[in-house]
C-alpha positions in Angstrom: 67.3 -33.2 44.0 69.5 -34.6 41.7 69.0 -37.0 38.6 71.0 -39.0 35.9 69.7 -40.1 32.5 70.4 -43.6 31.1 69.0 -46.2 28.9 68.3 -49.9 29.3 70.9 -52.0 27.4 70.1 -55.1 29.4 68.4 -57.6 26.4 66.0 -58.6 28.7 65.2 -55.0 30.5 64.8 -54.3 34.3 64.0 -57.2 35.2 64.1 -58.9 39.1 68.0 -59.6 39.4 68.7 -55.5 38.0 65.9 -54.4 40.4 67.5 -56.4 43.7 70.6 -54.7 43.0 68.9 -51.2 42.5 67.3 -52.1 46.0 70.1 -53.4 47.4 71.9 -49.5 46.4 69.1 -48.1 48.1 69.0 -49.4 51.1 72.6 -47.8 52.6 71.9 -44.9 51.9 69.7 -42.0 53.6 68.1 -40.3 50.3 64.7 -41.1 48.8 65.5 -42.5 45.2 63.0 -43.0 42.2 62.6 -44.3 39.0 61.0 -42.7 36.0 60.9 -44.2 32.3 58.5 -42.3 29.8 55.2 -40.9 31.0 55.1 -43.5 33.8 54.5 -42.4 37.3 57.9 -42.5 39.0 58.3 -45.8 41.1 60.1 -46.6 44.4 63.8 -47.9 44.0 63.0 -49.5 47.1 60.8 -52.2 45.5 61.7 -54.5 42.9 58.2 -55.4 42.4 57.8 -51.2 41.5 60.9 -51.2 39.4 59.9 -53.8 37.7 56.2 -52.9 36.8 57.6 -50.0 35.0 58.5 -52.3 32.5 61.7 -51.1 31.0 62.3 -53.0 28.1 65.8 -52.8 26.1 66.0 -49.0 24.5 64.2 -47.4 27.1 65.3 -44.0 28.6 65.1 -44.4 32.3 65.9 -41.5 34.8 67.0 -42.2 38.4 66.0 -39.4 40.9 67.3 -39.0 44.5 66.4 -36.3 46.9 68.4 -36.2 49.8 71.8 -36.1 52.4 73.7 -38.4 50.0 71.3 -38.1 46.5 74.3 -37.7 44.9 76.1 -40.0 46.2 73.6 -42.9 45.9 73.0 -42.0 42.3 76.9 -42.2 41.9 76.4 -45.9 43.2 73.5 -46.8 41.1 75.4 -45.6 37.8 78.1 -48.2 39.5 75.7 -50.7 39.1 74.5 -50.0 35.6 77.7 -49.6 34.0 79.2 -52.5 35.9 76.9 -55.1 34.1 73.6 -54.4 35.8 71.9 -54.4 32.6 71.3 -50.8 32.2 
C-alpha cells in the first residue's frame, strides 16, 4: 500500500471537473486507489460522484491511497494532476 498527503487548494474544492480527471488517472492503471479526507470513510477514485460526496472543501487534508502492481506509480500520476492545476 502506498499513500501521499495533500491539501485542497482548489477555491472551489473537489469538485466534478478535479474528480473526472482523478477518474480518468485511475482508469490506466491496475491498482485499487482511494480517497480519504478527515474521519470520512475512504471513497472510490473510480467515481466522481464518491469523490465528490466527500466534500473536500478548500483547506482540506486529503490522502490518496493505492494498493497495488503500479500504486505507486498511479499515485505519482495523481500528484501530476494536482500540482498541474487540478485544483488540489
Amino acid at each position: 500500500m502506498t499513500s501521499s498527503h495533500m491539501v485542497v487548494r482548489c477555491e472551489h474544492g473537489l469538485h466534478a471537473r478535479v474528480a473526472a480527471q482523478v477518474v480518468n488517472v485511475v482508469r490506466d492503471h491496475e491498482s485499487e486507489v482511494f480517497v480519504r479526507c478527515g474521519n470520512c470513510p475512504k471513497a472510490s477514485a473510480c467515481s466522481i460522484l464518491a469523490l465528490i460526496t466527500l466534500g473536500a472543501s478548500e483547506g482540506t487534508h486529503i490522502e490518496i491511497i493505492a494498493e497495488g502492481p503500479d500504486e505507486a506509480a498511479v499515485i505519482k500520476a495523481l500528484e501530476g494532476v494536482f500540482e498541474g492545476g487540478g485544483g488540489v
